[in-house]
C-alpha positions as a Python dict, from the first residue, in 0.01 Angstrom:
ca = {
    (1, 'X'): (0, 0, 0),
    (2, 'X'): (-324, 247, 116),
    (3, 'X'): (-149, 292, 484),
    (4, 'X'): (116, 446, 283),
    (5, 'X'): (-131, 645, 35),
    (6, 'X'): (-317, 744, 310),
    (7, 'X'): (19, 885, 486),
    (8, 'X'): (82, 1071, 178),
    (9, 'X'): (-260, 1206, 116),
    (10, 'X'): (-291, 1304, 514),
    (11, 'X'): (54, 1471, 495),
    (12, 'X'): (-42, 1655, 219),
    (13, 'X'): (-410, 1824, 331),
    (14, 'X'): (-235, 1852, 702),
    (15, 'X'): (13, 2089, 512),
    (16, 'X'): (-295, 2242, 323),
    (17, 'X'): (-452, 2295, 640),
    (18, 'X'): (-196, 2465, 829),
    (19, 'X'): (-113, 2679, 544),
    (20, 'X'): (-460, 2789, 571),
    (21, 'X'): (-470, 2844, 939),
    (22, 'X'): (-140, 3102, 857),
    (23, 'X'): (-267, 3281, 584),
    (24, 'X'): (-614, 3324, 734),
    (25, 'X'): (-483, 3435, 1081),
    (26, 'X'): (-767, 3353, 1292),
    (27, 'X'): (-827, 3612, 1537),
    (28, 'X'): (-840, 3310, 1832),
    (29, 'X'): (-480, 3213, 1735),
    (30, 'X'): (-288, 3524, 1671),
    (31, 'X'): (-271, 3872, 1955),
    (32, 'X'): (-265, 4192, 1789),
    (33, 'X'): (-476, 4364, 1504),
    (34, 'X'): (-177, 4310, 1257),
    (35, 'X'): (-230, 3934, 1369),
    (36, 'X'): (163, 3871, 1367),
    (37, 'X'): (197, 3695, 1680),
    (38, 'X'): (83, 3340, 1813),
    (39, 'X'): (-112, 3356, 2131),
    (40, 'X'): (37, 3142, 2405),
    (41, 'X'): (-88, 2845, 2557),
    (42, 'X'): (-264, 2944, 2869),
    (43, 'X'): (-598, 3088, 3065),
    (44, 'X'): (-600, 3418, 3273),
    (45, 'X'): (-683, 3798, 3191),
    (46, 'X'): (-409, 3856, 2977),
    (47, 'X'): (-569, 3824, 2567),
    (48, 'X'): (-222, 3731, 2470),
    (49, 'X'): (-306, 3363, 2587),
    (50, 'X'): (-520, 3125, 2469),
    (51, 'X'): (-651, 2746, 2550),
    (52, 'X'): (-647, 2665, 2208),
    (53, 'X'): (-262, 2771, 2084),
    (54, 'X'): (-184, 2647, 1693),
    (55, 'X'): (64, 2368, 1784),
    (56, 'X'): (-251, 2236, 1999),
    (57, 'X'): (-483, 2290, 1704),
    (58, 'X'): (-249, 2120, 1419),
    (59, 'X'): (-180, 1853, 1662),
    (60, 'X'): (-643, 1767, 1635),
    (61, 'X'): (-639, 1830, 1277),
    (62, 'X'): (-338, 1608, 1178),
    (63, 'X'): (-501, 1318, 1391),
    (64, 'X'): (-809, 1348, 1253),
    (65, 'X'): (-709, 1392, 866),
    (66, 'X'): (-482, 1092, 912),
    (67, 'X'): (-796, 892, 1107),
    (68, 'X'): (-1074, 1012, 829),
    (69, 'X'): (-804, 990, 523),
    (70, 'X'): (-746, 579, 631),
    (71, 'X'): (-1146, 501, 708),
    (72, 'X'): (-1212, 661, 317),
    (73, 'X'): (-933, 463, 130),
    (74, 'X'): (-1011, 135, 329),
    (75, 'X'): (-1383, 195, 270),
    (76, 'X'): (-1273, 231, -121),
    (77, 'X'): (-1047, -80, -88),
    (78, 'X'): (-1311, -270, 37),
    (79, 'X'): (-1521, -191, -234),
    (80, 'X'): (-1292, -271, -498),
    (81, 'X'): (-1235, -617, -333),
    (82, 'X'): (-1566, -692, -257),
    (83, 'X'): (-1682, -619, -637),
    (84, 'X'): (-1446, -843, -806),
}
């Protein structure tokens, strides 16, 4: 039952997240002042390009929700368990 909370709960800050990242428009991510373009994956002179593109970015942060999401609720589980 918590592997599927946790899915839940990490699905739902991962879409928090990347709604974030959008609205914000973080000068790394997007190329012009109006910040209405993604930077593309890549390295080079060009500032349209970037090692760090968004898809690369959500990718770490979805990963890492879903791994510190699961440690808290099994942490609480065991807890409630172990208290009984």
């Amino acid at each position: 039952m918590l592997e599927r909370n946790a899915l839940y709960i990490s699905l739902i800050i991962y879409l928090i997240s990347a709604g974030l990242i959008v609205y914000y428009k973080p000068k790394f991510l997007f190329t012009n002042d109006k910040k209405t373009k993604l930077k593309q994956f890549g390295t080079g002179n060009n500032k349209n390009k970037s090692i760090f593109p968004f898809w690369f970015i959500l990718f770490v942060i979805g990963i890492l929700i879903y791994f510190l999401v699961s440690v808290v609720l099994s942490k609480v589980d065991y807890l409630t368990v172990d208290s009984s």
